[in-house]
C-alpha positions in Angstrom: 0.0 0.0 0.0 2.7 2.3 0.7 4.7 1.7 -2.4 1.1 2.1 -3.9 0.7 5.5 -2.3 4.5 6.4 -3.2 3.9 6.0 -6.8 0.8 8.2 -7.1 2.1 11.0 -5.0 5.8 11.3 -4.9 5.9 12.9 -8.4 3.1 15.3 -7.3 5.6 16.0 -4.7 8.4 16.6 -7.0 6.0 18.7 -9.1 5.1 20.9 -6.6 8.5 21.4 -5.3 10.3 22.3 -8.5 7.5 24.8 -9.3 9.6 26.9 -6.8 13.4 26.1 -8.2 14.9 29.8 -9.3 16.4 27.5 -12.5 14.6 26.4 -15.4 15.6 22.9 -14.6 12.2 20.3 -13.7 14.8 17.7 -13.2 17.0 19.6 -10.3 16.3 21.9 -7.5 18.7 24.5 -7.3 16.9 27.5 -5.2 13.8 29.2 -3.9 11.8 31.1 -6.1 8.5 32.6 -6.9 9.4 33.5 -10.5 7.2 31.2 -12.1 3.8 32.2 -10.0 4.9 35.5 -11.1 4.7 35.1 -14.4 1.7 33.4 -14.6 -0.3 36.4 -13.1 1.1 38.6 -16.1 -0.3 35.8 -18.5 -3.6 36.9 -19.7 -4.4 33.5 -21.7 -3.7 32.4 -18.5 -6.0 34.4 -16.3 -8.5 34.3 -19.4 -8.5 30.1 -18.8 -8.8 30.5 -15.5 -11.7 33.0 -15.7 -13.5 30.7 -17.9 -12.7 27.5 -16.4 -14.0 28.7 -12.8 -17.0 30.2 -14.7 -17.6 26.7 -16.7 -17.3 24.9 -13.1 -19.2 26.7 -10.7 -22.4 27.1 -13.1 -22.0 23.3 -14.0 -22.2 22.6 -10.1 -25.4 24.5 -9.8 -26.8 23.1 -12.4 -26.0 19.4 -11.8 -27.1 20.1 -8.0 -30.6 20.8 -8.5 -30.9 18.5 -11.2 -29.3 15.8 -9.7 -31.1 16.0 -6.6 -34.4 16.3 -7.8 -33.9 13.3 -10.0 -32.2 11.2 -6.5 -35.1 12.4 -4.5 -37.6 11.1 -7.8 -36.0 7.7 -7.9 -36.4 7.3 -4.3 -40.1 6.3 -5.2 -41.5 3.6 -6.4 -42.5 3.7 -9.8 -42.7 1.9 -13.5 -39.6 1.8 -15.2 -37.1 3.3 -12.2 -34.6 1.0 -12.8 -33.9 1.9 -16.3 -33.8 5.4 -15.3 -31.6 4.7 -12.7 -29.3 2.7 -15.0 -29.6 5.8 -17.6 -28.7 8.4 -15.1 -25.7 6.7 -14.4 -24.7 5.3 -17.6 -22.2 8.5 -18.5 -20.1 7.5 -15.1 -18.9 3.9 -17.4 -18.8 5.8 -20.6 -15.3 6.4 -22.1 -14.4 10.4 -21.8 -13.4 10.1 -26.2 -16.9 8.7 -26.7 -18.2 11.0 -24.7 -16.6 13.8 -26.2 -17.6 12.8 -30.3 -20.8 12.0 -29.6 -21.2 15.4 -27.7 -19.7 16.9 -30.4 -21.6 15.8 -33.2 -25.2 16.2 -30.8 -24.3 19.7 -30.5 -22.9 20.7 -34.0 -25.2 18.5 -35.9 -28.1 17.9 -33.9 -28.5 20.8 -31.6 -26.6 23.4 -33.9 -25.4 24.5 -30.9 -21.9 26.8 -31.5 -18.4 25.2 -30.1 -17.9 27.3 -26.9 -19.2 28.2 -23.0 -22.0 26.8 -23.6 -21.3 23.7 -25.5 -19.3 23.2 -23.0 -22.0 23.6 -19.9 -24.5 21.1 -21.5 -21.2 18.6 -21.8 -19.9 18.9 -18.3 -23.5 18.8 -17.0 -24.2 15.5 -19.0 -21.2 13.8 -17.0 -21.2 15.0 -13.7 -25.1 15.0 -12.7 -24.4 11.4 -12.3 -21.9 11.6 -9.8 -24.8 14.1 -8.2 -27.1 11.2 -8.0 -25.4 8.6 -7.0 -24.3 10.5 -3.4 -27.2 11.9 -2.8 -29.3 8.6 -3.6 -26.9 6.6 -1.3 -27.8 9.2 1.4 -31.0 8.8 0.9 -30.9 5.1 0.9 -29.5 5.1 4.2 -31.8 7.1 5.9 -33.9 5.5 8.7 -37.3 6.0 7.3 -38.6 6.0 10.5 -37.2 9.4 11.3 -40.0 11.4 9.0 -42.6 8.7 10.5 -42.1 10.2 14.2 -42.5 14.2 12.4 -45.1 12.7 11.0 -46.7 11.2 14.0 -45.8 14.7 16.3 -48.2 16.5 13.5 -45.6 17.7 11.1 -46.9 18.2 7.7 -45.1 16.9 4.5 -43.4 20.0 3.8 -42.6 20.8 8.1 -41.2 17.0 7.8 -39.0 17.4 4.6 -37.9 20.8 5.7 -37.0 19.8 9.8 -35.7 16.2 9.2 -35.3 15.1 5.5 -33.1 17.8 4.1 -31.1 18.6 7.1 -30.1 14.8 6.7 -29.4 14.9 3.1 -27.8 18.3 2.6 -24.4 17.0 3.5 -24.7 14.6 0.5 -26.2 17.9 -1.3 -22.9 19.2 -0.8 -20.6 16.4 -1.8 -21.9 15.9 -5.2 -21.6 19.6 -5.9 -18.1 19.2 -4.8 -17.9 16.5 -7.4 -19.5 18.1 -9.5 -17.2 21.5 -9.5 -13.9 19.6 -9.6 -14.7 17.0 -12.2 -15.9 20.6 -14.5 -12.8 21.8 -13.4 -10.5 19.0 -14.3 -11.9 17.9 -17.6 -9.1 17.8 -20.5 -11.0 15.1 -22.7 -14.2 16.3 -23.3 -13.3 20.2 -23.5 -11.0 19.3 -25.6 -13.5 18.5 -28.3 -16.3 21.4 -27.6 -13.9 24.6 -26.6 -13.9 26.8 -29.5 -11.8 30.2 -30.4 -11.8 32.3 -27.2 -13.2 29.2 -25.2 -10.2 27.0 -23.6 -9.7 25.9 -20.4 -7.4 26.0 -18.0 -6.6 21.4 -18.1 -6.9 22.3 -21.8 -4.3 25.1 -22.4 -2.4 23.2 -19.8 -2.2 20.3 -22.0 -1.9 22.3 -25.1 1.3 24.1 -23.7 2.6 20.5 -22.3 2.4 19.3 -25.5 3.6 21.9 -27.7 6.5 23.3 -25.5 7.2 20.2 -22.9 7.5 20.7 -19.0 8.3 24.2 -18.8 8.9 25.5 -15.6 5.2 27.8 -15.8 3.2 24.7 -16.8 5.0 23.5 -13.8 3.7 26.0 -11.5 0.2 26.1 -12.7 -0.1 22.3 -12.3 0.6 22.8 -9.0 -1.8 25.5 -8.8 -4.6 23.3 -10.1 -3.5 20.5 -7.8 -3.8 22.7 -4.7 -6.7 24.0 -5.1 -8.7 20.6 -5.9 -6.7 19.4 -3.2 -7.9 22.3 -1.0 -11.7 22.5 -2.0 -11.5 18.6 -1.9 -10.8 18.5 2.0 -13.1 21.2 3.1 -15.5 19.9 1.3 -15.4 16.8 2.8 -15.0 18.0 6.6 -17.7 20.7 6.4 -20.0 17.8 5.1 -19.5 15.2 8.0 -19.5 18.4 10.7 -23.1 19.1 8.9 -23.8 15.3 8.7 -23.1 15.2 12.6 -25.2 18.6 13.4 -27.7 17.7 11.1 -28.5 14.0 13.1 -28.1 15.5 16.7 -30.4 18.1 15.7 -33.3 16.2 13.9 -32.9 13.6 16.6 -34.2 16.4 19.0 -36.6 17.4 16.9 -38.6 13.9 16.6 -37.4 13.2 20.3 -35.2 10.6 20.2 -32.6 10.5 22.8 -29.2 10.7 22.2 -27.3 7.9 23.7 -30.2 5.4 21.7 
């Protein structure tokens, strides 16, 4: 396991450390510098990427949060046919990222003569992360105790009293995790951009790539790896502890409210 966790971090390590050599060298540390952060901020394809990618992300993570939970609170009911919606709604999480990406492509420019840019691009990252919405808040949802709305009900709370004092106090932590999801994977997508970012309309993974490929590792592509890295990183943690201090509030506090006692 450690060798494991060796090989997927160490060169993250080494990535982030030479983003701050004072040399041009990715294979040597020589000295401390911020020379390359530096330069980045005077980029303005840079700062354009960025602009556009945070745009792309955050509007992608609303969208795929109401969506998504609307259609994990729908499938929580019994109906004809919920399976196969189920299996639909989670269908692009198996889906190759190139298939994704041509058939996007072509629904958009052939189908939906809709123009290569923003939002070509909002319609594709909202098709493959409103999965990863569903699935977390479904699985919250599947482990609720049921009988917790049963007690509102049976203290006189109406539907709406129950969903708002016990049901989504429960579920907003898993409300919150798939937008989390659903931000960094908008945020991180090279394969799918790739394909629907027109003249004016790249992202930050994408130009990252672009530059990788055209110029190699120089020391700026470097630095705003490392940039991108920390802030997933970074939004990935507090995501994750505000979550379980809400899932924690949230039970203490709708165990009150149906008057359940605390040690049982």
């Amino acid at each position: 396991m450690l060798l494991v966790y060796a090989f997927l971090y160490l060169p993250i390590a080494w990535l982030a450390l030479v983003s701050f050599n004072s040399s041009r060298s990715v294979s040597e540390f020589t000295g401390f510098s911020l020379q390359w952060y530096a330069e980045l901020l005077d980029d303005d394809r840079v700062l354009q990427a960025l602009d556009l990618t945070l745009r792309l992300a955050m509007t992608s993570a609303l969208v795929c949060t109401v969506l998504g939970t609307l259609a994990a609170f729908g499938l929580r009911r019994a109906f004809r046919g919920r399976s196969v919606w189920a299996l639909l709604l989670t269908l692009p999480m198996v889906v190759p990222e190139v298939v994704m990406g041509v058939s996007l492509l072509a629904f958009c420019v052939k189908l939906a003569g809709i123009p290569l840019g923003f939002f070509a691009l909002l319609v594709a990252h909202v098709s493959f992360s409103l999965s990863f919405v569903v699935v977390v808040v479904r699985a919250r949802l599947s482990g609720m105790d049921p009988r917790l709305e049963e007690a509102a009900a049976d203290l006189g709370a109406g539907p709406f009293t129950a969903f708002r004092t016990v049901t989504w106090p429960l579920v907003l932590p898993a409300v919150g995790a798939g937008a989390a999801f659903a931000f960094l994977l908008s945020f991180d997508d090279v394969v799918t951009s790739n394909y629907l970012g027109g003249v004016g309309s790249t992202t930050l993974p994408v130009y990252v790539y672009g530059q990788a490929s055209k110029r190699g590792v120089s020391p700026e592509i470097v630095a705003l790896s490392t940039g991108m890295v920390a802030v997933s990183a970074v939004l990935l943690v507090v995501g994750v502890v505000i979550a379980s201090r809400r899932a924690r509030r949230a039970s203490s506090s709708v165990m009150e409210v149906v008057g359940v006692p605390q040690g049982g």
